[in-house]
N, C-alpha and C positions, 0 to 999 in steps of 0.2 A: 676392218674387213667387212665385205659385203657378204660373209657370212656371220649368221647367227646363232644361237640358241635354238631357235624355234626353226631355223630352217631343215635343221636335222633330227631334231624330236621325234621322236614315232612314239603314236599311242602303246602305253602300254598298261592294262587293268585285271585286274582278278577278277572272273567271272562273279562269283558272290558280291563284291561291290558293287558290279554293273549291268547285275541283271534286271536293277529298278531304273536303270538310266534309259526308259524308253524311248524310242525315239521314232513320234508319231510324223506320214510325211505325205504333203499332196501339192498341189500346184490351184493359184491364185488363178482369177477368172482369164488375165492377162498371162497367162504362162510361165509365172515365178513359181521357180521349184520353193515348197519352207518345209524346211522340219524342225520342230517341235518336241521339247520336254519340258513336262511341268514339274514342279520342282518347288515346295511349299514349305522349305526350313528358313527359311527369310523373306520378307514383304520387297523382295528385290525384282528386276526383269532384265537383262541381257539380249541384246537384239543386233544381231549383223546383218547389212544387204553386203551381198558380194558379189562381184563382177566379173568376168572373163575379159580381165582390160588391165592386166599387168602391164611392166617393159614389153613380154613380148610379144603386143600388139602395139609398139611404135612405132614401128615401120624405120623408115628414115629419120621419123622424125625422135629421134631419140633422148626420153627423155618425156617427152609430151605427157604419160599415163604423171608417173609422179607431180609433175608442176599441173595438172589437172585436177586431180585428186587432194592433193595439197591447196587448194584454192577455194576448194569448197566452200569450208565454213567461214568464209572470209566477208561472205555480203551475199543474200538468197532472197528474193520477197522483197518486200520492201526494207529492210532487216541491215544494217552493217555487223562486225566482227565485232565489235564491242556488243551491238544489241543479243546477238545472238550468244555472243557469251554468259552475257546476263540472266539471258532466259533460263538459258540451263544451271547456271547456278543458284537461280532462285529457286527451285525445287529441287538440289541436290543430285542433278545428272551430271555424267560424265559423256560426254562426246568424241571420237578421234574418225578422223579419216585415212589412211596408208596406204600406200600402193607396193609391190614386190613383182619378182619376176611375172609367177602365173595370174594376181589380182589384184583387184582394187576395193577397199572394204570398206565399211562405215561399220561406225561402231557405237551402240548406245546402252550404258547402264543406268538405270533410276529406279527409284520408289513405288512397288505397284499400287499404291494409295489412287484412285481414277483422277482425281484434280492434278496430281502431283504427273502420273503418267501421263495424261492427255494432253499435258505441254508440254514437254520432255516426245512425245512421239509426236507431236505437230513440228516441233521445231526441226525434229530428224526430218520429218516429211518435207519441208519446206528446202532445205537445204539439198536434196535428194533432186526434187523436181523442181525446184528453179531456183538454183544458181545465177550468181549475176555476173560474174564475169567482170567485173568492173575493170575501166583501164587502169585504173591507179591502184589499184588490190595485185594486179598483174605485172606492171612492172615492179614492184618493191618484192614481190614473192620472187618474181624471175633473178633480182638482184641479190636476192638475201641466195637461191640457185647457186647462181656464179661464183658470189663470195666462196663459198661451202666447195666447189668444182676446185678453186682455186687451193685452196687451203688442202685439198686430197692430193695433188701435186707432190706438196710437203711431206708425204707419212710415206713411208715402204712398205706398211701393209697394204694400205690403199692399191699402190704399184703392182704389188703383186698379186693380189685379187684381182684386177686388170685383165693384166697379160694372162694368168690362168685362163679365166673365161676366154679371152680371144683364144690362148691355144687349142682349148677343149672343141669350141663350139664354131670358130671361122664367121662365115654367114650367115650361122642360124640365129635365132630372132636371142637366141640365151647370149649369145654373145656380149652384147653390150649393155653398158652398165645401167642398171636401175634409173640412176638420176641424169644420166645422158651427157654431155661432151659440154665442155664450154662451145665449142664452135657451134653444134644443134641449137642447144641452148641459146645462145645468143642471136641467132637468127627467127627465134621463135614470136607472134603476134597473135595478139589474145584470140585471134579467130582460129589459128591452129587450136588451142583447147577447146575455143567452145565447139569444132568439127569432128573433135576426138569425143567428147562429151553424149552428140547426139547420135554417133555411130554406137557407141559401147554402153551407155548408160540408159541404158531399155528394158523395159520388163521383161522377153524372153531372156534375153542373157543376166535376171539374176537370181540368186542363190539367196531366200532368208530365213535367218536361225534365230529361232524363241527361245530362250530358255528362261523358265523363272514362276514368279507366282501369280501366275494366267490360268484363268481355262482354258479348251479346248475353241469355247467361240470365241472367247476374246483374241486368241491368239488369231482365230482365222480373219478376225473383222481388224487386228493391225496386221497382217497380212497386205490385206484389199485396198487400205488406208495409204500403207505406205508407197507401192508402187501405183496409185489410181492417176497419179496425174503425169507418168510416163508413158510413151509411145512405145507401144506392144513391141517393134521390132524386129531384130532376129538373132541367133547368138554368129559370131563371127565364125569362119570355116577351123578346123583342126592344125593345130599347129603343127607343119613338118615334122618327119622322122628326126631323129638325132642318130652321125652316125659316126664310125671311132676316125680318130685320128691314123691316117695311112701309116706312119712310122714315130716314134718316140724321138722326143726333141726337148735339147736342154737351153733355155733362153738366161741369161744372167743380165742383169740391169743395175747398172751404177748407184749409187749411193750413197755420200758420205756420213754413213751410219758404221758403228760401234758392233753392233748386230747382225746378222744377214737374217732374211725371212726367206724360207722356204716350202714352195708347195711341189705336191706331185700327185697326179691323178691323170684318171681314165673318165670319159661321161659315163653313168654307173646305173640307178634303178632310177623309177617312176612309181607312184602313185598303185597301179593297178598289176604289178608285175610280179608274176606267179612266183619269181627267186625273192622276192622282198625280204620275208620270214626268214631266208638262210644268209643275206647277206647281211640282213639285221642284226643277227645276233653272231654271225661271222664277226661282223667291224667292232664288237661290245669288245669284242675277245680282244683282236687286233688294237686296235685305239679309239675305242670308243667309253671304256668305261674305269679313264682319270689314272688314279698311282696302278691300279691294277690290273692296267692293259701289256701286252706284250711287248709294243712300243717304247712305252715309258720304264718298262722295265729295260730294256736294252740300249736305248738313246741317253735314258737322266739316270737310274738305278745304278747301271752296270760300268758305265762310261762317264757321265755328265756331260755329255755334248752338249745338253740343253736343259733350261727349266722345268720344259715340258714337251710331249710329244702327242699326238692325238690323229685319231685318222674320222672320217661318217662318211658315212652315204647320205644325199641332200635329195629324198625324192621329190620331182615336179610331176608337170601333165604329162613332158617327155623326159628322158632320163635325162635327170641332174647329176650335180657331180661329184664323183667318187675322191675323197680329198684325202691324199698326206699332208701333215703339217708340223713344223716346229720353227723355231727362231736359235741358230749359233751365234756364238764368235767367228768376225770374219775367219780367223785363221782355222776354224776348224770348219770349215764347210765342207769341205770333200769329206770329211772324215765322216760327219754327222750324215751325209749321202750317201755314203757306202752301207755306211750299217742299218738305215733307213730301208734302202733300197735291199738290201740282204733281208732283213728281217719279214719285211715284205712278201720276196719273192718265196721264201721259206715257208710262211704261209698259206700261202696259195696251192704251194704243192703238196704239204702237211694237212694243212687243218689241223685243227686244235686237238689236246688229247682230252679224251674222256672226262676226268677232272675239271678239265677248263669249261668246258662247256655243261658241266652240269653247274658250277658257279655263276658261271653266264646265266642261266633261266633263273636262279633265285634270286639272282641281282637285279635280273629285269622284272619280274613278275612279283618280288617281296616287297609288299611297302609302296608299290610305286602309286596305288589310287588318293594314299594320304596328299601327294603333291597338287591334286586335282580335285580340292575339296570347296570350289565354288561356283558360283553359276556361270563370272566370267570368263575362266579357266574352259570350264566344262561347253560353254557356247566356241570357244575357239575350237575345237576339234569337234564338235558338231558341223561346223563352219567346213571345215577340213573332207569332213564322211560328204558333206552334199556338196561341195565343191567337185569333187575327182572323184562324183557317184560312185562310193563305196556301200559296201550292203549295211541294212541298219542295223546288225549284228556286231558289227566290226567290233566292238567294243568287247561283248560278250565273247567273244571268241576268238580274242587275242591271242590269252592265254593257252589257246587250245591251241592254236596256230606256234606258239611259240618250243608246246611240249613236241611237237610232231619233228623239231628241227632233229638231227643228226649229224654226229662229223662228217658221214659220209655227201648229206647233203649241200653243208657249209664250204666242203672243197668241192664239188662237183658246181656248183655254183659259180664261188670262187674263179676256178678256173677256166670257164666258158666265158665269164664278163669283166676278169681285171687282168689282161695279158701285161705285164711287165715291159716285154719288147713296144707299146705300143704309149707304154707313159708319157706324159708331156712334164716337164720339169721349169719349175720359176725359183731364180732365187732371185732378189733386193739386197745388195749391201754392196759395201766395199771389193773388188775384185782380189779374188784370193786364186792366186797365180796361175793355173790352167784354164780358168774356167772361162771359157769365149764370152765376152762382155757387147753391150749395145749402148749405144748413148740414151742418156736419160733424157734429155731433150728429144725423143722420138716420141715419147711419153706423152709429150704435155698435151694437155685438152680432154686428157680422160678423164671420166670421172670415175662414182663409185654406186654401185646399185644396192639399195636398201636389202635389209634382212629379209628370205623368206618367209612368209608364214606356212 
């Protein structure tokens, strides 16, 4: 599934941890936001540019950010995929590029040793501001695409991650998948990327994250270095409201599978949204937090309808989406829906008791900075604060944020932004006797869109 780990992670740190995790922030001559922490327990540097050039700024062209971004380090300069591999493995750097719903990122770890870093940041630079585009770097990427489009055809989670997003989101840009449609796809020519390229890959629109064992000018002078040979620009306009689905709707999709997959959700939080803290540590409760959610106690514990059961909130720039989830046996799929959907609704109108939610903050907030004990770690959610301009505190006062939660606030939340009546419902498998089925060849040509970050 085009969901991830990382797409529903929320920071979460103990003040005392994170009160050195400063996080110093200005804008490059060209208009790139960076922020900044220095960070001196290892000769290491961690560096992301980031982009406001996810999926959903494809347009039509769906699909385009990923096969864009994936092409990068393919040939830059005068440089092929091989040279530039080398470079960075001769000084021990790691390189990645990725695209996701809301962005598009590069990514650089290396040595702050000056020799070792100054080719390791040249070679990021290079690949950054001139990309080559080559035609035959283009078609082998677009094919190795399609192969990959093809082969999601075959999985039912695939399928059902699909159809979820289509239900949620209709015509907004969340809609469709990450990696884009065999049909987009196969109509695509390398001048569409390189168009995408010079609209979105500009210094106003990016975001870069230092972290590691730099000073304060070094940090500003690979600042200046990295975006110097991109065209100032501008960032793209605000991406549409997201807004609910009119009526709740149950789709079931064929599948000669063993299993049926299951989702159900509402579009839910974003980024900068005042319920965030109440629905966060709401969904911990609900099915967010593994054998000892409410979920998994009622679906696998009490029943065994299923292996597992889990619910998150995926926030983006606009509200992402609020996910139930498990995989039955076909023949028990009503059953594993009822009590799904019961457990749920129960929820919402309850809120958790006292007990539960004092568990819930020691489970969020005990322990959880040891997960986040490196500079690459700690640069992705730096990434994350100047992405969806959050304040530079955010860290520091998580945990305040987290104590302030209430039951009373976790249903009153709850029940202003997850109505029940208005769920949208996906299953994948075998048809299990009531349940209105679509041909699965309605399907084909979808793909599947990469992991949030």
């Amino acid at each position: 599934m085009r969901i991830g780990l990382a797409g529903f992670m929320l920071l979460v740190f103990s003040s005392a941890n994170w009160a050195a995790a400063k996080i110093e922030h200005w804008q490059t001559s060209q208009g790139s936001r960076v922020y900044y922490v220095q960070t001196d327990d290892l000769p290491m540097v961690d560096i992301q540019v980031v982009f406001d050039a996810g999926s959903a700024r494809d347009g039509s062209s769906e699909g385009v950010s990923a096969l864009t971004t994936g092409l990068l380090d393919t040939g830059a300069g005068t440089w092929n995929a091989d040279q530039i591999a080398q470079r960075f493995e001769s000084v021990g750097a790691q390189f990645g590029a990725s695209s996701s719903i809301d962005m598009a990122s590069l990514t650089l770890r290396t040595l702050s040793d000056k020799t070792l870093f100054d080719k390791a940041l040249e070679t990021m630079q290079v690949i950054l501001t001139k990309p080559g585009f080559n035609e035959a770097d283009f078609q082998r990427e677009k094919n190795r695409t399609l192969a990959g489009l093809k082969q999601q055809e075959e999985s039912p989670a695939e399928l059902a991650s699909i159809a979820f997003y289509n239900a949620l989101y209709g015509d907004h840009p969340y809609a469709h998948p990450t990696s884009g449609t065999i049909q987009t796809v196969s109509g695509f020519k390398v001048d569409d990327l390189r168009k995408f390229y010079q609209q979105y890959f500009v210094a106003a629109n990016a975001v870069i994250v230092i972290v590691g064992d730099v000073n304060k000018q070094q940090a500003e002078q690979t600042a200046e270095k990295l975006v110097a040979g991109l065209p100032v620009g501008q960032k793209p306009e605000p991406l549409p409201d997201v807004g609910q689905p009119v009526k709740g709707k149950l789709q079931h999709i064929e599948f000669p599978s063993t299993q049926t997959h299951v989702l159900v959700g509402v579009p839910g939080t974003y980024r900068k949204d005042p319920d965030y803290f109440n629905l966060y540590v709401g969904n911990h409760i609900l099915g967010g937090s593994g054998l000892v959610s409410k979920l998994f106690e009622e679906v696998r514990e009490k029943r065994g309808l299923a292996y597992s059961a889990n619910s998150a909130f995926i926030p983006l720039s606009r509200p992402g989406p609020f996910l139930v989830s498990l995989q039955t046996r076909n023949d028990q799929t009503k059953e594993a829906l009822q009590v799904l959907n019961k457990t749920l609704t129960d929820f919402i109108e309850k809120g958790p008791t006292d007990v539960e939610l004092t568990a819930a903050k020691k489970n969020i907030t005990g322990g959880f900075a040891m997960r986040f004990d490196t500079n690459k770690e700690l640069a992705s959610y730096v990434g994350m604060i100047g992405f969806y301009d959050l304040p530079l505190d955010y860290l520091d006062k998580f945990q305040e944020k987290i104590d302030q939660v209430t039951v009373a606030s976790i249903t009153d939340a709850l029940k202003r932004r997850v109505k029940p009546q208005l769920l949208q419902t996906i299953t994948v498998g075998k048809a299990a006797g009531e349940v209105k089925t679509s041909r699965r060849s309605e399907r084909k040509g979808r793909g599947h869109r990469n992991s949030e970050k």
